[in-house]
N, C-alpha and C positions, 0 to 999 in steps of 0.2 A: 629570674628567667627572662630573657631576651628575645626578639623576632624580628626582623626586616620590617621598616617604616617606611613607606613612601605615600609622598602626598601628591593626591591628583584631581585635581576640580573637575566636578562633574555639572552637564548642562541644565538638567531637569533636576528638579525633589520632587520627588511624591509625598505630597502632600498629607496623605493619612497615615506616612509612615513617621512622618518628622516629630521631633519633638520641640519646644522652643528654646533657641539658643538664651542663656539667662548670663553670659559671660559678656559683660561691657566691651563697646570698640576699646575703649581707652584699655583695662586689662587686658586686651588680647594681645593690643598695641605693645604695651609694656612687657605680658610675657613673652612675647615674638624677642622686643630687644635683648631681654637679661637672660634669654637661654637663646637665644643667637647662636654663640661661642660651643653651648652643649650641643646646638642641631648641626652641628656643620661638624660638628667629631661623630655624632651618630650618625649623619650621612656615610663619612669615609670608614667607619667601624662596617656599615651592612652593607654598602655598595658592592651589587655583584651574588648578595645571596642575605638567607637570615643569618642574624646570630644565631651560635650556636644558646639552649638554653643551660641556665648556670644549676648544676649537681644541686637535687633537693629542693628547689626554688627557693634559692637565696635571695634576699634581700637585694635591689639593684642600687650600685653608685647613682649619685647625682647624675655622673657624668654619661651613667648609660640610659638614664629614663629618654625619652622619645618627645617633642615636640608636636602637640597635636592639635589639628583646630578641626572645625566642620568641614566634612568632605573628603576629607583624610582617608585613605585605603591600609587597611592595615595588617598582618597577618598575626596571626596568636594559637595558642594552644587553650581546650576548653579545660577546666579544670572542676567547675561543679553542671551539674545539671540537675534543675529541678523540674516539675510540671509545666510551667507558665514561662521560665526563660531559663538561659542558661550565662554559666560567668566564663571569659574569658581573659587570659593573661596576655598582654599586648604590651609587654614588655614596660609599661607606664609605671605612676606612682600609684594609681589602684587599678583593680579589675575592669574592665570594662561588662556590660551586659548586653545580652541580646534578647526583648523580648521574643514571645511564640511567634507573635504575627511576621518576625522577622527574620526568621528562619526559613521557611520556606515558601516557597512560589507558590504551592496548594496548601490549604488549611491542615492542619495538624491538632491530634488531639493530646499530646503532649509533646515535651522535647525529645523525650529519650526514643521517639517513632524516626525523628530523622538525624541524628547527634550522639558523641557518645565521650567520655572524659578520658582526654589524652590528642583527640582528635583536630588535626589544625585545620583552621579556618581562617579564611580572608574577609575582611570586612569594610564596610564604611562608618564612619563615624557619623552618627546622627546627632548628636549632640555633646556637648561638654561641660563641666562645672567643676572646677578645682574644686572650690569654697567644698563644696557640697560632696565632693570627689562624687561625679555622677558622672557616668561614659556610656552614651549608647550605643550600643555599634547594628548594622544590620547584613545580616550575613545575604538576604534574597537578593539586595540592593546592587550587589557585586557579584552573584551568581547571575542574575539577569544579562549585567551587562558582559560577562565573559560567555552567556548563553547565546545570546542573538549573533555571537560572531561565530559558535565554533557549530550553531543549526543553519546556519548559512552557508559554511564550507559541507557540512552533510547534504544540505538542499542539490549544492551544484554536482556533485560528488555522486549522487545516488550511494551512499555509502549507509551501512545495515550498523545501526548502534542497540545497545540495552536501555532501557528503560523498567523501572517496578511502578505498579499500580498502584498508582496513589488514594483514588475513590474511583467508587461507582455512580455515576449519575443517569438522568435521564439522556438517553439518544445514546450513550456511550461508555468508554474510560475515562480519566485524568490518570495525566502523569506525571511528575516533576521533571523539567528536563533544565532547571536552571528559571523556566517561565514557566507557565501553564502550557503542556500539551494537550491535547483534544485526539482523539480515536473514535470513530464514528464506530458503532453497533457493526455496521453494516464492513467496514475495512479491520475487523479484528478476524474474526476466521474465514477460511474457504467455504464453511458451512453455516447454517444461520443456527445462530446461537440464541435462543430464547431466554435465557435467564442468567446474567454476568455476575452476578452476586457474590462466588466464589474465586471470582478474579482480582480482587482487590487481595495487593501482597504479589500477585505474579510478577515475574519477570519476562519482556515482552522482547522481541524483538522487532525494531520496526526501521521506516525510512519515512522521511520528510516529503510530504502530499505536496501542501501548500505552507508557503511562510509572509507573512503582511506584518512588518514589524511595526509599523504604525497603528495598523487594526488591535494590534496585541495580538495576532491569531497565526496560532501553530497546528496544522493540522496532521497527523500521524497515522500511518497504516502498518499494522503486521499484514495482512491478506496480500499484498503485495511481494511483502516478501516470502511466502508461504506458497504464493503463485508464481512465482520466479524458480522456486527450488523443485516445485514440483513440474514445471517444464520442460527443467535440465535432467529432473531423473528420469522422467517420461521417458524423454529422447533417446537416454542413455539405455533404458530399460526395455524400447521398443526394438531397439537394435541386437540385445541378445536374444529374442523371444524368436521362437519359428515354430511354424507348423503342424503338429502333431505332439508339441511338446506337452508332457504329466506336471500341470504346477496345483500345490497349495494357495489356498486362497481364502478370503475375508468378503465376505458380504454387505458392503457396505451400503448401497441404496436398492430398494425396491419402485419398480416401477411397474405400470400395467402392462406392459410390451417384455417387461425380463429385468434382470439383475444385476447390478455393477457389481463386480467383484475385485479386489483390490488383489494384485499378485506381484507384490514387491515392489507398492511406489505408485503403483501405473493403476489403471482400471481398465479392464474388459468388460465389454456386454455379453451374459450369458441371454440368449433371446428364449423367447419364454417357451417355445417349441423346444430346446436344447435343455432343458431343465430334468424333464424325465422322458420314460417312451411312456406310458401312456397321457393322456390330454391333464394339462392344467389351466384350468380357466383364469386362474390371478397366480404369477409369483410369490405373493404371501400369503397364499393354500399348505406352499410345501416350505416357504426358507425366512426365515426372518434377518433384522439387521443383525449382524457381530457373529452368523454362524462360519463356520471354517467349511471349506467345501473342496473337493477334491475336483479340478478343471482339467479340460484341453484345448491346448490353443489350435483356432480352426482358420484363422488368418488374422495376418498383422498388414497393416496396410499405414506407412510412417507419413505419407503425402498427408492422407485425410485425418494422421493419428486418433485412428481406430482400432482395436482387438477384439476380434469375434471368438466367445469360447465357449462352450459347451460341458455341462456337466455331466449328462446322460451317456456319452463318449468316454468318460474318461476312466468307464470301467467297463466290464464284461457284458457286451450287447448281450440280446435277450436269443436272439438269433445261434449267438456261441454258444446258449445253453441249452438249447433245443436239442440235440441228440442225445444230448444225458439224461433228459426229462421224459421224454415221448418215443415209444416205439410202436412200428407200423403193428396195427392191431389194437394198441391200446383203443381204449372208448375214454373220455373224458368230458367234462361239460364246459360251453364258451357259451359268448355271448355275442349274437347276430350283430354286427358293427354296421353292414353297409349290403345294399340291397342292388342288383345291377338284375340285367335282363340274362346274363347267363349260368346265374347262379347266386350265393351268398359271401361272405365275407365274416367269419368266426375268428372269434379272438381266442384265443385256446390259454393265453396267458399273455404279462403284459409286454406290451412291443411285436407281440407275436400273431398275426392274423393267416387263418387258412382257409380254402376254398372251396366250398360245398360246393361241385357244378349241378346247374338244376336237372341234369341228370340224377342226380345220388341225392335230392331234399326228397322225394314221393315214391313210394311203389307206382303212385297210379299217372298218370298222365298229367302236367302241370302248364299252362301256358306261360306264367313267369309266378317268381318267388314268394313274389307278394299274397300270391294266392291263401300260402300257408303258413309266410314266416313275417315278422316285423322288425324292425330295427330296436334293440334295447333286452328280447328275447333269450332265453338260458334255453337250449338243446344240448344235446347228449348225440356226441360227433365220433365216426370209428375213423382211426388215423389210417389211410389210405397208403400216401407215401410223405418222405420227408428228404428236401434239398434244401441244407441249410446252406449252400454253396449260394446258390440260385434264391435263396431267402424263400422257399414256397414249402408249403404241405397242404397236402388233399386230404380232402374231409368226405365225409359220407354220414349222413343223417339217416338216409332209411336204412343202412346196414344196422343200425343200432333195434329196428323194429321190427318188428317178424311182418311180414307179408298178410293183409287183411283178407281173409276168406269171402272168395264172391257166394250168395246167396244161392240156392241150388233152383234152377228155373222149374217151374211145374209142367209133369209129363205130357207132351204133347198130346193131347186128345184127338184119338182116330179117326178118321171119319169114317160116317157112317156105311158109304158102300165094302168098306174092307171088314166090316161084319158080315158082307155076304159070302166071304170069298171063302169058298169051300174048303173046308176043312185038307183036302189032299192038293190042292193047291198054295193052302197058306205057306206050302215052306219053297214056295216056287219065286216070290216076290209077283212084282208084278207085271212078269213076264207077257201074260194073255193078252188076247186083241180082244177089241171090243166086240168082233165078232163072236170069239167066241163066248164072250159071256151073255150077249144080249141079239145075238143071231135068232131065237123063236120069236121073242118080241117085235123083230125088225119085219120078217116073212111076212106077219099079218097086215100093215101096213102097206104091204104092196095091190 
């Protein structure tokens, strides 16, 4: 089997990766001269692409083995893989290997996590020993260096690539991107994510933060691009939306003022007054996260991108069901909502309040409400009238009570001189003058 050979001297060795070259100047010397003649035909044989590989990996001529010294770039196909490294055919007189550590840019806990046989790989030569036929190649060595040129064309580009998660560590991800990527905790999602554990294996999408190719530091964000798409569709999605629109929705945050609701991309505020008709003191009284909710859109406003929606709207106000409910005459029981100087305020059902005037709270004579009734109070109200048009109905509280019987006053006691009044006079009232009743009395006196 056969591959494209080219040799390219590279600036740096990293040091922890190298092995020691154990092949003498003078041997290298002499096998550079006596395959001279073979390197300059395998030049013109791969010039321009790989050999193709030979059916069943044959046995290679002399003439096609490859000239290799330290530094060397070489391309190959894997053909074993074990836990700790894997072998490679590089067209030579033996295999070449690739320790673990050398395979990828982030630690691996075996080979077959980022490798597989069959699969071509490029590499550097890290070391060499006919004698010994020992060949190390290292696969990170030349992913690095094709990494830093094609994260720098992304850096300038703003351009969205794939990455899978390599580990989970403290503060973040790792990714392999050729070097080590870094993904801050805080630039993986739109939402705070408490616990990444199960992210390891993902496939990410991200774009290039910051790049310090000196520092070694690659810094990566999906949230970015998560916040970019959700922009576009915002935008796209505030523009179909209008006013009295019936949409389905997702509850997605809770807050003490109302509820984001997510309605295809976007989110609306349902404010906490819109939730139901009657009073709710916290949004997570009545809705929690991930419920579906049935909305209406009560204004879109794209300048400030805002959506005001409203749940209690988006179905049959309480109002529309008033005249199905309640007919003039009924008696029913509410609950005193709100207390004013010219009457009360009964809630006869929810969303629904009707008007006792302080006329209709008492038979008997009342200066204000408070006298008899309290805020929080259950009475028993006769429905008076009903304009669901006009949203009102009149209530009457003392129709519901029978009229309290005043006390019968004690008979006025006569006075005494109308016990004198003679019997044939009693039925005369008291028509007589004083003269003539007391005329003998008066004579003597004179």
């Amino acid at each position: 089997m056969t591959e494209e050979t080219k040799t390219q001297s590279l600036e740096t060795e990293e040091t922890a990766a190298q092995a020691p070259v154990e092949t003498t100047e003078a041997a290298e010397a002499a096998a550079a001269t006596a395959g001279s003649a073979e390197n300059e035909a395998a030049a013109e044989q791969t010039e321009g692409g790989s050999a193709e590989p030979q059916d069943g990996g044959a046995v290679l001529e002399l003439g096609q083995v490859a000239v290799l010294k330290r530094g060397s770039i070489v391309k190959g196909t894997i053909v074993k893989v074990e836990d700790q490294q894997v072998f490679v055919d590089v067209g030579y007189k033996f295999e070449g290997v690739i320790p673990l550590r050398e395979l990828s840019a982030v630690g691996v806990e075996k080979a077959s996590d980022v490798v597989s046989v069959g699969q071509e790989v490029e590499c550097r030569v890290q070391s060499i020993d006919d004698a010994k036929e020992s060949l190390v190649l290292s696969k990170r060595a030349v992913d690095s260096i094709n990494a830093w040129e094609r994260l720098q064309q992304l850096y300038e580009s703003g351009e969205v690539f794939e990455a899978k998660v390599a580990d989970v560590v403290k503060g973040g991800l790792v990714v392999d991107v050729g070097v080590r990527g870094f993904i801050p905790a805080s630039m993986v999602e739109r939402h705070f994510v408490e616990d990444f554990s199960d992210y390891k294996g993902r496939t990410l999408r991200l774009i290039v933060k910051e790049l310090d190719r000196e520092a070694n530091r690659v810094i990566l964000s999906q949230k970015d691009v998560l916040d970019a798409e959700y922009e576009a569709k915002k935008r796209e999605r505030m523009n179909e939306l209008k006013p009295g629109d019936i949409l389905e929705g997702t509850v997605q945050r809770l807050t003490n003022f109302g509820a984001f609701v997510d309605v295809g991309g976007v989110d609306g505020l349902v404010h906490v007054s819109e939730i139901d008709w009657v009073h709710v003191d916290k949004p997570s009284d009545v809705l929690k996260e991930g419920d579906k909710v049935k909305v209406k859109v009560l204004k879109v406003n794209p300048e400030q991108e805002r959506i005001s929606l409203s749940i209690k709207q988006a179905g049959p106000g309480p109002w529309e069901q008033v005249s199905g409910k309640f007919n003039v005459g009924d008696i029913v029981t509410g609950t005193v909502k709100r207390l004013a100087s010219f009457g009360a305020f009964v809630e006869i059902m929810p969303g629904v309040e009707g008007l006792v005037h302080i006329s209709q709270i008492a038979h008997r004579h009342i200066g204000t409400p408070h006298e008899v009734l309290k805020e929080g109070q259950q009475v028993n109200v006769k429905v008076l009238d009903i304009n669901p048009a006009e949203k009102r109905v009149s209530l009457s509280i003392k129709e519901t009570e029978e009229p309290s019987v005043a006390p019968e006053r004690p008979a006025r006691r006569e006075a005494k001189s109308s016990s004198n009044i003679p019997d044939e006079y009693a039925g005369e009232g008291l028509s007589i003058t004083l003269g003539e009743r007391f005329g003998d009395q008066l004579s003597k006196l004179k």
